[in-house]
C-alpha positions as a LaTeX table, in Angstrom:
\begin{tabular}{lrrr}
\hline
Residue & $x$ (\AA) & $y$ (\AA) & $z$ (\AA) \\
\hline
Unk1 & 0.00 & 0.00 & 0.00 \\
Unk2 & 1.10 & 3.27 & $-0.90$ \\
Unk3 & 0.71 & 6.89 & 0.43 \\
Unk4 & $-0.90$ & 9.33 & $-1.19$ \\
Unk5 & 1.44 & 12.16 & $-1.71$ \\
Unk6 & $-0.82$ & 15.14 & $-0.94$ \\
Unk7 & $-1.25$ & 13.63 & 3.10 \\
Unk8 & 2.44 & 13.05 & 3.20 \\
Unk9 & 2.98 & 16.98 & 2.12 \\
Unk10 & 0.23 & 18.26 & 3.92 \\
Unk11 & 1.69 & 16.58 & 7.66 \\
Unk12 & 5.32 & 17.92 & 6.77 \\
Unk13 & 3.88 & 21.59 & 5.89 \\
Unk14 & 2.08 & 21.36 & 9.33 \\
Unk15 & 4.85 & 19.91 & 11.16 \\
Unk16 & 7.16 & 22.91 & 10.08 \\
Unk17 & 4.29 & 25.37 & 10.74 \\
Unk18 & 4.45 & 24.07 & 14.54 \\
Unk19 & 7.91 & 23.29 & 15.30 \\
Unk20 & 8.42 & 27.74 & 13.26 \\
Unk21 & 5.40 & 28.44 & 16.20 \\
Unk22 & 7.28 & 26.98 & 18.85 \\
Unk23 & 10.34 & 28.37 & 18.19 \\
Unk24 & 8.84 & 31.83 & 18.26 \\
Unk25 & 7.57 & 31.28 & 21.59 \\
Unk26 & 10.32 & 29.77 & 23.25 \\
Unk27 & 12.66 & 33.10 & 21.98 \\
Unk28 & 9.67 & 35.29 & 22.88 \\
Unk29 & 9.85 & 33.90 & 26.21 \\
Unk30 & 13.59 & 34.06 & 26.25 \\
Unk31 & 13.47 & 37.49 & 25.49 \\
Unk32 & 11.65 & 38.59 & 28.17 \\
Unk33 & 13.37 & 36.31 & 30.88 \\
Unk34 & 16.27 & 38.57 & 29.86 \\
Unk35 & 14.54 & 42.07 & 30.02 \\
Unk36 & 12.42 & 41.37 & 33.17 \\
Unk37 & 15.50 & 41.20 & 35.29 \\
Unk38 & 17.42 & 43.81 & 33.97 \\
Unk39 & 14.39 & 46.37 & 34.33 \\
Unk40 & 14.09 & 45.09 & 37.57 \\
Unk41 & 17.38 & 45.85 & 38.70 \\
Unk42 & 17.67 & 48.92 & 36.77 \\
Unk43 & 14.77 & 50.03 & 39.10 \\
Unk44 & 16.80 & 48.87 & 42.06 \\
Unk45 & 19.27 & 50.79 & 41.02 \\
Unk46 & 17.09 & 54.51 & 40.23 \\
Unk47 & 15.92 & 53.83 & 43.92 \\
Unk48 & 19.41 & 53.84 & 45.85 \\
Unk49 & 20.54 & 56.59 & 43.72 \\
Unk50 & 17.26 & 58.31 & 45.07 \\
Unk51 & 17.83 & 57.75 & 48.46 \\
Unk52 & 21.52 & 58.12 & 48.63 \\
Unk53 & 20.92 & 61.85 & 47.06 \\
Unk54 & 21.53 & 64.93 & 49.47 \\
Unk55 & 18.43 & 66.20 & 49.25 \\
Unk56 & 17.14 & 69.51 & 51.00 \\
Unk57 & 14.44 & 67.68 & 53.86 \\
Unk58 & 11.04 & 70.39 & 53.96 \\
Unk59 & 11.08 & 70.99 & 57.64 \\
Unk60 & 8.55 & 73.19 & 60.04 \\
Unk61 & 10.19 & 75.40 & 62.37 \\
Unk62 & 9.34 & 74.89 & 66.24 \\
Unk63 & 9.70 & 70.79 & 66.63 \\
Unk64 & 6.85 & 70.19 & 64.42 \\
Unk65 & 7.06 & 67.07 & 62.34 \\
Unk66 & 7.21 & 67.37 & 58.77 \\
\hline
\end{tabular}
């Protein structure tokens, strides 16, 4: 018994079209496991700058609390 050649095209054109999908996704998803840290720690980083800044404090005269 032989194939018909149309079914044995048709399952390799589909088989690319998933394994092209998948790919995609996994680098997609790579991608952003790279950039999700780094904008996290470049936050980290914009915050201890912040802090560490001498800053002039807005203060009431007389003991009152800010």
């Amino acid at each position: 018994m032989s194939r018909r050649p149309e079914l044995t095209t048709m399952g390799t054109k589909i088989a690319k079209a998933v394994f092209l999908v998948a790919a995609m996704m996994f680098f997609a998803v790579l991608a952003l496991d790279i950039a999700t840290p780094t904008l996290v720690l470049c936050i980290m980083a914009l915050s201890t700058w912040l802090v560490s800044l001498d800053l002039p404090v807005a203060r009431k005269h007389g003991g009152e609390a800010a």
